[in-house]
N, C-alpha and C positions, 0 to 999 in steps of 0.2 A: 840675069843672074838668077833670077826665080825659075826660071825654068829649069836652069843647068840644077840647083838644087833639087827641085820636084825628081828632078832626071838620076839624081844619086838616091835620094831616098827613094826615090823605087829601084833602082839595085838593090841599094844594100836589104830592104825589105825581101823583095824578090829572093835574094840570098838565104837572108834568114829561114822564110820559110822553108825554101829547098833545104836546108842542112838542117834545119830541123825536123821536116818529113823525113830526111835519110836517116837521122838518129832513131828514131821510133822504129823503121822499117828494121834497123841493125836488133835494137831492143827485143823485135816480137821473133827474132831468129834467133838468138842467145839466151831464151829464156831457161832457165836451168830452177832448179826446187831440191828440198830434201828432206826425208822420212823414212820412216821403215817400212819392213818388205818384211814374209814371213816365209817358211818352206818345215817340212818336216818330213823327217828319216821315216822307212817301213821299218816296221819290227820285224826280224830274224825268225822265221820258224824250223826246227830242228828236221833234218833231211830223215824221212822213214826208210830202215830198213829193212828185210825180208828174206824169210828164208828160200832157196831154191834149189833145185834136184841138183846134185854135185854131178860135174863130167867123168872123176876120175877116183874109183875106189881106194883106198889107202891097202895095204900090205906091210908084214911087220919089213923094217929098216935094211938091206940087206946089210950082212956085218962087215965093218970094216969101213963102213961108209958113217957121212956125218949130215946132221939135217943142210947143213952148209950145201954138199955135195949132191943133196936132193938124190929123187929115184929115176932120173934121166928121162923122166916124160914131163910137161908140162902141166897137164893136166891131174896128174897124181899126188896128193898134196895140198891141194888147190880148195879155196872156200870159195862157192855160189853164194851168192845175194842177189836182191833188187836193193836199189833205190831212187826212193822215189822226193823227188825236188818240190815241195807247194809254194817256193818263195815266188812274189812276182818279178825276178831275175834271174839268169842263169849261176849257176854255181861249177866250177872245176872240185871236180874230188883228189886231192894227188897223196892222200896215202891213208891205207886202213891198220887199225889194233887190235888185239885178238885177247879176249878173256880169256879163262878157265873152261878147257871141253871136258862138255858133258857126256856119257856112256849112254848108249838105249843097245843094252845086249837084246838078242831073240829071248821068250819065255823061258825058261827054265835054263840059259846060262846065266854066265857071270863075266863081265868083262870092269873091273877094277879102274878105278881113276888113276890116270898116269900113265897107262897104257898108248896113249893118243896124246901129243903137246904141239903146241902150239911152237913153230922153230922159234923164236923169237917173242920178248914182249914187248919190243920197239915198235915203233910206228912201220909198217914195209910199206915201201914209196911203190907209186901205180905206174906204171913207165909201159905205155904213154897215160899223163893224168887223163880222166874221164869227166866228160863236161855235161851237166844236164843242163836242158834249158830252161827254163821259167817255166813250173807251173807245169811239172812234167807228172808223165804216168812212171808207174816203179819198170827201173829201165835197167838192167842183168849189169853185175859187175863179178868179175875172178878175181880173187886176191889170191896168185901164184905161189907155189911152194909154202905154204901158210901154216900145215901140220902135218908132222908125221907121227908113224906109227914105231914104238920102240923095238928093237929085235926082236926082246924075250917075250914079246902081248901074247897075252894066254890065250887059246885054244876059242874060247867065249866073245873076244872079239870078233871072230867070224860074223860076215855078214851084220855087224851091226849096224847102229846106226850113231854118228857123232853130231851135235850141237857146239856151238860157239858163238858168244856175242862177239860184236864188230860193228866197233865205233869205225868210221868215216871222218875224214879230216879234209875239209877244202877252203875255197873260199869266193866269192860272187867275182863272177868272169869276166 
């Protein structure tokens, strides 16, 4: 009968141990923890603009027509820009605004403010939007049918030259 005993207490021993190495083994593969973690956002740097040589000379409006119905070329009307992206992301640009244009008549005319308007003082959507990439060099944009020239612009706007700010409006790609 000793024996048979010695004989159970070493199972159930034997037991023991095994289900208790198996528990630690399960233990050291479920080990789980909690704390915090940290991350932070890049700041936003504002997209530079630039001026660049216009494709398409303006001419007064022909009559009868509306800046709606543009001057049937594309390019006439039309404001040149760069710009240039320094965020470290890419940005989509999908629509530019247009200030108040400025006159640069030749020396000794005169070409009058309001001569030259801007069609619109709404945002005009860029269709297709224009995507720079992270971190770009100043990269050409046309913002189409964007100004015209009134019928009656006096004699002096000849040959001039016009200015316009333009804001850009996008958002990271």
């Amino acid at each position: 009968m000793r024996t048979r005993l010695r004989r159970r207490a070493g199972v159930v021993l034997g037991v023991t141990l095994l289900l208790t190495g198996g528990g630690v083994a399960v233990a050291s593969w479920t080990a789980t923890g909690t704390g915090q973690g940290s991350a932070r956002a890049a700041s936003v740097t504002g997209l530079v603009v630039g001026a660049r040589s216009p494709v398409g000379a303006l001419y007064p409006l022909p009559a009868g027509t509306t800046p709606a119905t543009g001057y049937g070329s594309g390019t006439v009307g039309s404001v040149a820009t760069t710009v240039t992206n320094p965020n470290p992301f890419p940005v989509t640009i999908t629509s530019a605004t247009l200030g108040s244009v400025t006159t640069n008549p030749l020396i000794g005319r005169t070409c009058a403010a309001g001569n030259v308007l801007p069609t619109t003082t709404a945002p005009i959507p860029l269709t297709p939007p224009v995507t720079l990439a992270a971190d770009s060099a100043p990269t050409p944009l046309t913002v189409p049918g964007a100004l015209y020239m009134i019928a009656t612009a006096e004699d002096g706007c000849q040959s001039a030259g016009f200015s316009v700010p333009v804001t850009v409006t996008g958002a990271s790609a």
